[in-house]
C-alpha positions as CSV (number, residue, x, y, z in Angstrom):
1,X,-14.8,-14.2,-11.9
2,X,-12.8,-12.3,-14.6
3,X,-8.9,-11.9,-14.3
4,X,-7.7,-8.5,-12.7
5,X,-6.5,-6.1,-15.0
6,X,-4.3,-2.9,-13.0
7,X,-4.8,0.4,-14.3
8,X,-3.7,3.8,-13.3
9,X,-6.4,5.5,-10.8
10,X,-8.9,8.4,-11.8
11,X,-10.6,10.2,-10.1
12,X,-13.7,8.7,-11.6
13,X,-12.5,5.5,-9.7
14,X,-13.0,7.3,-5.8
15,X,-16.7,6.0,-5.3
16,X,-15.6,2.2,-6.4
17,X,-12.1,2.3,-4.4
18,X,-13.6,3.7,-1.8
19,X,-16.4,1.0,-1.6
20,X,-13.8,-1.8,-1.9
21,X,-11.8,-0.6,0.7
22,X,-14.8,-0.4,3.4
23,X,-15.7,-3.8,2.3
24,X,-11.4,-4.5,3.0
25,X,-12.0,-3.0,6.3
26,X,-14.8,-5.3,7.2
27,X,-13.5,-8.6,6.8
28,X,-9.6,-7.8,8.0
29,X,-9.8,-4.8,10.0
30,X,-7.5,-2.5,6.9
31,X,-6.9,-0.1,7.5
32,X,-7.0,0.8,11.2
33,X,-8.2,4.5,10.4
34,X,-9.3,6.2,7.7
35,X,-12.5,4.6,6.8
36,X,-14.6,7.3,8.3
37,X,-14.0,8.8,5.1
38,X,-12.6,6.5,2.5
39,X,-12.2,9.0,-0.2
40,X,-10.0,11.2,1.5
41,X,-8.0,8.6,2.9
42,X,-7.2,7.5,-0.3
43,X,-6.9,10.6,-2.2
44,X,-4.5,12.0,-0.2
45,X,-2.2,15.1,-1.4
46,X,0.2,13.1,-0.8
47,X,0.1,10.3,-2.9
48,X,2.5,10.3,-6.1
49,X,0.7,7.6,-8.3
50,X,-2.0,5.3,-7.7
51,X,-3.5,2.4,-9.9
52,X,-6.8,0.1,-9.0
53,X,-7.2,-3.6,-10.0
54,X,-10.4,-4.1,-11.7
55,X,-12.3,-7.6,-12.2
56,X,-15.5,-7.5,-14.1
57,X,-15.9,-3.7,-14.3
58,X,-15.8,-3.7,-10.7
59,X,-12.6,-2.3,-8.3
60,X,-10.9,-5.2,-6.4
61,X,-8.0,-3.4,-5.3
62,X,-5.9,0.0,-4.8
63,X,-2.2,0.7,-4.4
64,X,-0.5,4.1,-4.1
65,X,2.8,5.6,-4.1
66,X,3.5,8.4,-1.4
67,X,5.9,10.9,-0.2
68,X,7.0,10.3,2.7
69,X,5.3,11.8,5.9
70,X,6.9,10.4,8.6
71,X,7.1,6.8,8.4
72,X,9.3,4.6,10.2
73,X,9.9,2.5,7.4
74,X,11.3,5.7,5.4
75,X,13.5,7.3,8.5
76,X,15.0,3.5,8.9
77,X,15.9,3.1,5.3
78,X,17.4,6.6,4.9
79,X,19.6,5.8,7.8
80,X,20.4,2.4,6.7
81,X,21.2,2.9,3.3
82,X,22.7,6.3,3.8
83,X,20.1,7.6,0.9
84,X,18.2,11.0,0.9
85,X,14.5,11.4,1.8
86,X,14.0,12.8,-1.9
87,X,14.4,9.0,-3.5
88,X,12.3,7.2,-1.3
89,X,8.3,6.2,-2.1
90,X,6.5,4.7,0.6
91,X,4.1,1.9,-0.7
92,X,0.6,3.1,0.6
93,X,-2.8,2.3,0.5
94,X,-2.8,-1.2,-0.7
95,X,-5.8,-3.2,-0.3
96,X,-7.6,-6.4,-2.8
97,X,-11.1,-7.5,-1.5
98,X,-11.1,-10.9,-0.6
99,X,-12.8,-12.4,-3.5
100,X,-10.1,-11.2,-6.1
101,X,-6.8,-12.4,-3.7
102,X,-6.4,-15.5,-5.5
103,X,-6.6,-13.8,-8.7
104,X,-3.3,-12.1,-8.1
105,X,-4.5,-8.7,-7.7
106,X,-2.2,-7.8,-5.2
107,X,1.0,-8.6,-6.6
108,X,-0.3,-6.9,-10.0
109,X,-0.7,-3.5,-8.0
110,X,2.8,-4.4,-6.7
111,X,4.8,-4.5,-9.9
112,X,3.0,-1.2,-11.1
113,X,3.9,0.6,-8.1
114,X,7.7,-0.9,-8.3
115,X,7.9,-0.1,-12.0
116,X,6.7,3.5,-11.3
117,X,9.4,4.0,-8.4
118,X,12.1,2.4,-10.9
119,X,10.9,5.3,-13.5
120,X,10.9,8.2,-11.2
121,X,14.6,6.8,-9.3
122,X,12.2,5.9,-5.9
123,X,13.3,3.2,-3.4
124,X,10.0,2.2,-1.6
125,X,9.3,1.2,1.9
126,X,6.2,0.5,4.0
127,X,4.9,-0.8,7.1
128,X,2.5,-3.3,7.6
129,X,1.1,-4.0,10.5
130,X,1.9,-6.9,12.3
131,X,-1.6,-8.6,12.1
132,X,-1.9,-8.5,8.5
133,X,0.3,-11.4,7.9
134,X,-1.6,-12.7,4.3
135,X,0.0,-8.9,3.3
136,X,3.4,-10.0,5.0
137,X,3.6,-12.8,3.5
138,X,3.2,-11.2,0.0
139,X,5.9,-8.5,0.3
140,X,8.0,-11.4,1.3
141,X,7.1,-13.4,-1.8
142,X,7.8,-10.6,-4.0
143,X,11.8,-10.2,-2.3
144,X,10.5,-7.3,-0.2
145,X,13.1,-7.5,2.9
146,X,12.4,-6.4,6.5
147,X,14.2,-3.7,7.9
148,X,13.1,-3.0,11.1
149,X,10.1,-2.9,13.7
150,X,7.8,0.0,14.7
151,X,4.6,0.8,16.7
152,X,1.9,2.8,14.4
153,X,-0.3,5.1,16.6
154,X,-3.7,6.2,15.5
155,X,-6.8,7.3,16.6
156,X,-7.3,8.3,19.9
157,X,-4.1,7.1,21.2
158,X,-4.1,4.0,20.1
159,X,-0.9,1.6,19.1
160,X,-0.6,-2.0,17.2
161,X,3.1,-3.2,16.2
162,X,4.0,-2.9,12.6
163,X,7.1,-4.5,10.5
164,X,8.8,-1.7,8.3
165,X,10.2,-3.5,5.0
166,X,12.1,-1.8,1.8
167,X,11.6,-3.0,-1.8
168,X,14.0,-5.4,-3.4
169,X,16.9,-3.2,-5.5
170,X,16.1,-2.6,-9.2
């Protein structure tokens, strides 16, 4: 396999991302909802910036930057850190099929999400839910720092516990 280059997302890149991210769901159950329709959930109006991780001309990985909608992650930093809602990003939408994890795909998506949020004056946050601990154990690597515990509710009234955690300070 070729390294992972990280580039900023086009739309020409939906089909591919969208692809990667039901093969994602298929082998760790990531995301819990929004693979019904994959291109939606990932070109959402919300997101600020997104970049894909590309190994031989095929997409590996996605990472976004989003307003904030609501996430515990975002409300418990704002009350933490006494910040406004208006410089906060909320680290979205990251996935890396399996094959390309050891190529460090993930942590490349990282940085270029961090260094956008550095530009644009963003401190981001995310949940993750618990079960995902490979993706834990990344942010945790990279000096991401927990900052609370949530429940994430989805589909038709459904619940799993999530960790919220905040980016380290630039």
């Amino acid at each position: 396999m070729e390294s992972v280059t990280v580039r900023p997302f086009s739309d020409d890149d939906l089909t591919g991302a969208a692809e990667a991210l039901v093969e994602v769901h298929e082998t760790d159950g990531y995301p819990v909802e929004g693979v019904d329709d994959p291109e939606a959930w990932i070109k959402s109006e919300d997101v600020l910036a997104a970049w894909i991780a590309e190994s031989d001309g095929r997409i590996v990985g996605h990472v976004a930057v989003m307003k904030p909608q609501g996430e515990a992650a975002a409300d418990l930093w704002v009350k933490q850190s006494g910040d406004d809602m208006g410089h906060v990003g909320v680290l979205a939408r990251l996935f890396v099929v399996e094959s390309a994890r050891k190529q460090t795909a993930g942590r490349q998506l990282m940085e270029a999400a961090a260094s956008h949020a550095r530009d644009h004056g963003l401190r981001l946050v995310l949940d993750v839910m618990v079960k995902d601990a490979s993706a834990i154990r990344l942010y945790e690597r990279l000096g991401w720092r927990k900052i609370g515990e949530t429940i994430h509710h989805f589909g038709n009234g459904e619940t799993i516990p999530a960790v919220c955690f905040v980016s380290p300070s630039a």
